[in-house]
VEXPA-918512 format. One record per residue (C-alpha): residue number from 1; residue in three letters; x, y, z. Coordinates in nm, 2 decimals. Layout:
   nr  rest    east   north      up
  NUM   ALA       X       Y       Z
...
This chain:
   nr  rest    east   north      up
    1   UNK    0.94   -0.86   -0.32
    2   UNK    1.30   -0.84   -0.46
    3   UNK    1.33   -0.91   -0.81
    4   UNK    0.93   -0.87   -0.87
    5   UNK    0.78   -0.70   -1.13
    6   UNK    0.57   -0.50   -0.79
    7   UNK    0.72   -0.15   -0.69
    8   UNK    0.62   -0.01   -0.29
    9   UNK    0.43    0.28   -0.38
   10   UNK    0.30    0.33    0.00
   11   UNK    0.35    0.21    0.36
   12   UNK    0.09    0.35    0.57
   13   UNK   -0.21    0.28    0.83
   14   UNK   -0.44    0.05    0.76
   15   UNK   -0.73    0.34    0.68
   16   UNK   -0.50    0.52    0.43
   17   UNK   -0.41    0.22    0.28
   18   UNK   -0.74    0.14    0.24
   19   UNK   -0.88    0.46    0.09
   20   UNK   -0.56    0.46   -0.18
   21   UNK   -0.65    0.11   -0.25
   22   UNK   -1.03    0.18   -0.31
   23   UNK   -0.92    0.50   -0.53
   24   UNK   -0.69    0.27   -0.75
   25   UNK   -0.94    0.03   -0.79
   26   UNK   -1.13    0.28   -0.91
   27   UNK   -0.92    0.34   -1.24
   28   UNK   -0.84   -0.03   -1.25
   29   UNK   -0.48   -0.04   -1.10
   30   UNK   -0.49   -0.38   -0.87
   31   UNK   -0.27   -0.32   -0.57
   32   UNK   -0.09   -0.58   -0.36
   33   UNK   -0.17   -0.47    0.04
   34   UNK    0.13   -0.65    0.27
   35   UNK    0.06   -0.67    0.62
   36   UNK    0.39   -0.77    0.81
   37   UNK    0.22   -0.73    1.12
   38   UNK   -0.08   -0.99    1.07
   39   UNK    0.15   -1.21    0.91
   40   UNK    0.40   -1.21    1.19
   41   UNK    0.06   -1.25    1.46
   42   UNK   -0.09   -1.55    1.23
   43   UNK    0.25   -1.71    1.26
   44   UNK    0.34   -1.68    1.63
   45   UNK    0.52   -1.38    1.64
   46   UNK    0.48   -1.00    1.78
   47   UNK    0.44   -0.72    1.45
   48   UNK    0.72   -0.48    1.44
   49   UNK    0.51   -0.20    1.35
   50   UNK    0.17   -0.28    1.44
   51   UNK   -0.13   -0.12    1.21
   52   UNK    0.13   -0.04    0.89
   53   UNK    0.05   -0.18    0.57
   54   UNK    0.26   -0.16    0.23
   55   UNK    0.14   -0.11   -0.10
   56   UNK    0.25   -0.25   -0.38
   57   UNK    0.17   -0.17   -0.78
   58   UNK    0.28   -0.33   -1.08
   59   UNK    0.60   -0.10   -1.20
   60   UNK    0.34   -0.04   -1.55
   61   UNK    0.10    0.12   -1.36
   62   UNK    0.32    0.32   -1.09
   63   UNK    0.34    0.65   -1.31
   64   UNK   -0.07    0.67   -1.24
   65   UNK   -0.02    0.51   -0.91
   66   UNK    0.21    0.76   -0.75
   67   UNK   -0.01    1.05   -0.88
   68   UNK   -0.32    0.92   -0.68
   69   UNK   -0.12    0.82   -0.38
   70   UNK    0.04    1.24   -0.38
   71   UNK   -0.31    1.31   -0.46
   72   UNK   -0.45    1.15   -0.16
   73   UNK   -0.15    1.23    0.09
   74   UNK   -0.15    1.60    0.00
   75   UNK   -0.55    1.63    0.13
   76   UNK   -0.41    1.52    0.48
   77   UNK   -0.13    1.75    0.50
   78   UNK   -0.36    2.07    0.49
């Protein structure tokens, strides 16, 4: 996403992603979810990193963003 108004906030499993994703939605940030892996299967070709997705926000919203995605990263450290 080079010269995009979207920031990666997250690369991740899909489970994490989806909980951060959920928890966004939640205060009405819209995240983009990029799955290299199912694109590369749909097209023909093996994933490089199978099960990792990135997360994207829009760079307005990534002050909030990042504090959600420390917020939920930091529960599964302890």
């Amino acid at each position: 996403m080079a010269n995009s108004n979207y920031i990666k906030i997250f690369t991740g499993n899909f489970i994490t992603v989806q909980r951060i994703v959920s928890d966004l939605e939640k205060t009405n940030i819209r995240p983009i979810v990029k799955d290299q892996s199912e694109s590369a299967r749909l097209a023909g070709f093996g994933p490089s990193i199978p099960g990792q997705q990135e997360l994207y926000v829009h760079k307005d919203e990534l002050d909030k963003a990042v504090e959600i995605v420390e917020s939920i990263t930091s529960e599964f450290q302890n």
